[in-house]
C-alpha positions in Angstrom: 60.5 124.9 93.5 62.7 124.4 90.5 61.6 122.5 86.8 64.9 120.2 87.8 63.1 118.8 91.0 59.8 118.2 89.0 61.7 116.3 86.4 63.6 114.4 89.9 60.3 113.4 91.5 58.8 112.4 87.9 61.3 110.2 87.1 61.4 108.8 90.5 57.8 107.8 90.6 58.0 106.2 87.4 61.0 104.6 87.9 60.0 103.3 91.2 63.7 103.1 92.3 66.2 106.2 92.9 69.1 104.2 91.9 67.2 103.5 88.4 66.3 107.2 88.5 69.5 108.1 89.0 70.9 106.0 86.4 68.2 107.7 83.4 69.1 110.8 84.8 72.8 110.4 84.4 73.0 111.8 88.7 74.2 110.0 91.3 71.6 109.0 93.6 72.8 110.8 96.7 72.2 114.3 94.4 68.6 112.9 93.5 67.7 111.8 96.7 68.8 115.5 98.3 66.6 117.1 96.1 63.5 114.8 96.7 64.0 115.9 100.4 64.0 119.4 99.7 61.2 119.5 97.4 59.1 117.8 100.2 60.1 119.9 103.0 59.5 122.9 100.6 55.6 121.2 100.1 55.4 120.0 103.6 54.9 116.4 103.1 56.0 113.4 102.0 55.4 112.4 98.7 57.5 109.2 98.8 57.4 106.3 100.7 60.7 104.6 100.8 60.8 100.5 101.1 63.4 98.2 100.5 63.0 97.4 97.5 62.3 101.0 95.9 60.1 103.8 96.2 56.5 104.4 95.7 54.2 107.9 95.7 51.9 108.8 98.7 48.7 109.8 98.1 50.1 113.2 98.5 52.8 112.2 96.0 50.3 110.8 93.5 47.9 114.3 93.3 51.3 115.8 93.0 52.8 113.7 90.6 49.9 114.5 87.8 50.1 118.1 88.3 53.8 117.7 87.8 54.1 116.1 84.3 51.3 118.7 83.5 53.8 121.3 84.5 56.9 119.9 82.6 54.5 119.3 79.7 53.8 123.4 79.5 57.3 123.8 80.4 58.6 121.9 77.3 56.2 123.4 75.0 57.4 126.6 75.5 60.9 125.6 75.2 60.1 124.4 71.6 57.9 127.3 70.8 60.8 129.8 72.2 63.5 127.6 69.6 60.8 127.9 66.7 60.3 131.1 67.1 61.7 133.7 64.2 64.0 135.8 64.7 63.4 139.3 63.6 65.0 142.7 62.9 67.8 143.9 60.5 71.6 144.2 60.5 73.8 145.8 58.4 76.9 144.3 57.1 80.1 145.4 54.7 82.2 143.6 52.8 84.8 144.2 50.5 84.3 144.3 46.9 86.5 141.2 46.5 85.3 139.3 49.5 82.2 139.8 48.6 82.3 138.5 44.9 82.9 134.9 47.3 80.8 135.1 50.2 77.7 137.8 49.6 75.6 134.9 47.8 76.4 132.0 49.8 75.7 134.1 52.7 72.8 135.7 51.5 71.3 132.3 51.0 72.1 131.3 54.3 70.5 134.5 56.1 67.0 133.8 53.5 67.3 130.3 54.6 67.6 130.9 58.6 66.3 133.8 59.3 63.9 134.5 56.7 62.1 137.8 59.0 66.0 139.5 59.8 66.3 142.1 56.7 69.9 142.6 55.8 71.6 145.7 54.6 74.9 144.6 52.5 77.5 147.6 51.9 79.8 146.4 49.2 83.1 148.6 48.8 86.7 149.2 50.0 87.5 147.9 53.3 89.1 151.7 54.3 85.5 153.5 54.1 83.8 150.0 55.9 86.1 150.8 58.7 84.7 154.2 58.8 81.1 152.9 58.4 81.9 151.1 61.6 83.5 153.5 64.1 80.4 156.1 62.8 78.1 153.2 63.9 76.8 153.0 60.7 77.4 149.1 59.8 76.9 146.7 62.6 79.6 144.4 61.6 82.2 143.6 58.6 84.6 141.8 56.9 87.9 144.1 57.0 91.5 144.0 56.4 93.2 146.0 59.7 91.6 146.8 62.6 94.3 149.5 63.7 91.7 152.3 63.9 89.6 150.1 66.0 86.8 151.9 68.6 85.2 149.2 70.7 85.5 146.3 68.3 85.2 142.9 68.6 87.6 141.4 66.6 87.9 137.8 64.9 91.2 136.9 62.4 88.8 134.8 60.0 90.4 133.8 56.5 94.0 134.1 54.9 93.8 134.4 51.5 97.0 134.0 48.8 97.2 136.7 45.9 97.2 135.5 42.0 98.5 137.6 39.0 95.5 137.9 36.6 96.3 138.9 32.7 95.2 138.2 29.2 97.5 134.8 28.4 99.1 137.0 25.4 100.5 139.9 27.3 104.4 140.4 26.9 106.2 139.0 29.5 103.5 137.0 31.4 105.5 133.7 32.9 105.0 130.4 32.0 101.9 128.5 33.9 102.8 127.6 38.0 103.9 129.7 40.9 105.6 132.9 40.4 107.1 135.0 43.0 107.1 139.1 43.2 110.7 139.4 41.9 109.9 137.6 38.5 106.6 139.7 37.5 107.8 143.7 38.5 108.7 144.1 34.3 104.8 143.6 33.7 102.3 146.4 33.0 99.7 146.9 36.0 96.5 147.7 36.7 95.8 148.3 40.5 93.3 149.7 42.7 94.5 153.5 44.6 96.3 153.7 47.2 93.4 154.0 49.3 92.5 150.4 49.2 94.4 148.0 51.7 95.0 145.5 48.5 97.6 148.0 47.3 99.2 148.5 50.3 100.4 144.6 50.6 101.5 144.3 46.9 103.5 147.4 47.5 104.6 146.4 50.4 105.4 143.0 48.5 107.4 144.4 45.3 109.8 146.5 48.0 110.3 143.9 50.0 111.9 142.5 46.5 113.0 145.7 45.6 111.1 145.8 42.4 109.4 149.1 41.2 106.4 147.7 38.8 105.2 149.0 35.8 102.1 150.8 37.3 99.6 151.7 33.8 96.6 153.1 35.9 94.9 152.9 39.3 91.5 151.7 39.0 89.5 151.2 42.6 86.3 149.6 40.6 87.0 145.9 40.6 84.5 145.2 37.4 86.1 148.3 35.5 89.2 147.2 36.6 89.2 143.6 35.7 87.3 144.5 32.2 90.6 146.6 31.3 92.9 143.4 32.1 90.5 141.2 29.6 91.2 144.5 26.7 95.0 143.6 27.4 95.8 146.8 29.1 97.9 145.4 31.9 98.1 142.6 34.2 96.7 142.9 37.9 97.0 141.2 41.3 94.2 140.1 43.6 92.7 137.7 45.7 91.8 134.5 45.0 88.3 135.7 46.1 88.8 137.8 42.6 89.1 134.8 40.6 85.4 133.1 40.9 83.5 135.0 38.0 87.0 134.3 36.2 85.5 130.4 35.4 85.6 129.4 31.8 87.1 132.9 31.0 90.4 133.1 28.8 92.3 134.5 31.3 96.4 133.7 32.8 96.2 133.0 36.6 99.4 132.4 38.7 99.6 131.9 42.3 102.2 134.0 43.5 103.9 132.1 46.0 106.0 134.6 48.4 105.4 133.3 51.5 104.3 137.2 53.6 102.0 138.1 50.7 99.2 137.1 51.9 95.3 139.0 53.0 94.1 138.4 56.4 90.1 139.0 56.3 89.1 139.8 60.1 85.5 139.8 60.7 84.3 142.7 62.9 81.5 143.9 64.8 80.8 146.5 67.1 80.7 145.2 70.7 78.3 142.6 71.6 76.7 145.1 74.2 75.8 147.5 71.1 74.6 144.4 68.4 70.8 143.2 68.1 69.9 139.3 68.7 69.9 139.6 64.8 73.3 141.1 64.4 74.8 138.5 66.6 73.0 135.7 64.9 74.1 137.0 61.4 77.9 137.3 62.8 78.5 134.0 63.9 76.3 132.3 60.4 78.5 134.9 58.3 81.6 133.1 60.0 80.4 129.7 59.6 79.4 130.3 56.0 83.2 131.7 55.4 84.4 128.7 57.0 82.2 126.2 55.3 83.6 128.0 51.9 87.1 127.5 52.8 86.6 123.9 53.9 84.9 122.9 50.3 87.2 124.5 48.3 84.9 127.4 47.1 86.9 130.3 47.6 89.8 130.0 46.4 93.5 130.6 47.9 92.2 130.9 51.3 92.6 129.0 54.5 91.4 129.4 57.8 93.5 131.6 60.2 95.0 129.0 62.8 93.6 131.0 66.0 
């Protein structure tokens, strides 16, 4: 006996008709009627008597028919005590230090908001040692920049975000306000992270595709010490727009550079689903949906939603 063919034989008795039944039901009435007839050969009688001008219950049908909405009634309140339910448990996430300056506190919010019992673990650094974190099992999922040393992930292309130059509006050589492309900035002073971090590798790979050598002052993998030193004048630097949102109100030079390769992909990564918790898949797909709801209002800046 199946909840489906209580909800049928319910519906039929109050309906009185199969075809109305059928109708509320969105079945067509041959379905509904097959599954009244197996429900009574199941129970061994009949607990509808069919005229012609509907249907009506039997005796049988009528001791049946109370214990029936009884039924569905338990059934549905379980249903809604099951979706009310809290979730519980922890996951642990990483994010880079730039992605994060965007998304941790939106997300944050969002976790405190729908699952208030799931305790999260953020990791905040370079997307390198996050991949590490990963494959050792260590993080459950992440926000990352390459998945080439990927072991068993599940891998989603999330954000692409455009690079800005950042520097003090009075530095020597800074262009004029709009766009600027790679070729025009390489005579400026820089401040960059190492060549650990997977930032560096695309504006390298973006002044030699130019063939530009820049002007390279100091490597710097803190992004706080790092952008402190572009306020003092030292040099100029090149991030994310992601980089930009504790910039507001600041006196600082931003220009989108507009080369059309240089651009960060953020891929959001997990560990397969056969190794994550109910609350490390619940966190995944509201840490997507909070990325995308960011992108769609305009709140992190430079980025749009991969195409895929």
């Amino acid at each position: 006996m199946e909840l489906r063919q209580l909800r049928y034989f319910v519906k039929v008795a109050e309906c009185g008709s199969m075809g109305r039944a059928a109708a509320d039901l969105g079945v067509v009435t041959s379905a509904l009627s097959q599954q009244i007839s197996r429900l009574e050969s199941e129970l061994s009688t009949r607990l509808l008597t069919r005229t012609s001008t509907g249907v009506t219950p039997t005796d049988a049908g009528l001791a049946f028919l109370r214990q029936a909405q009884l039924a569905l009634r338990h059934a549905d309140g379980a249903a809604q005590a099951a979706k009310q339910s809290r979730l519980t448990g922890q996951v642990s996430i990483g994010l880079p230090a730039t992605t994060a300056t965007v998304l941790a506190r939106p997300f944050m919010n969002a976790m405190r908001e729908r699952y208030p019992d799931v305790r999260v673990r953020l990791v905040a650094t370079l997307s390198g040692y996050l991949t590490s974190m990963l494959n050792a099992r260590q993080l459950d999922l992440a926000i990352v920049f390459g998945a080439e040393s990927a072991r068993r992930w599940s891998v989603l292309p999330l954000v692409d975000e455009r690079l800005f130059l950042i520097a003090c509006p009075d530095l020597p050589g800074l262009p004029p306000e709009g766009p600027v492309r790679m070729r025009d900035i390489g005579n400026l002073p820089y401040l960059l992270p190492g060549s650990s971090h997977g930032l560096r590798a695309l504006v390298d790979a973006g002044f030699d595709r130019v063939r530009v050598e820049p002007d390279l002052v100091a490597e710097i993998d803190g992004l706080d010490v790092l952008m402190d030193l572009v306020r003092d004048g030292l040099g100029a630097t090149i991030q994310p727009g992601a980089a930009t949102v504790r910039l507001q109100g600041e006196p600082l030079a931003v220009r989108l550079i507009s080369d059309r390769n240089l651009r960060r992909r953020n891929l959001l990564v997990s560990l397969s689903d056969d190794e994550l918790s109910p609350a490390a898949l619940a966190a995944r797909v509201l840490l997507a949906r909070t990325a995308h709801e960011l992108v769609r209002s305009g709140g992190w800046r430079g980025a749009t939603l991969h195409k895929a």
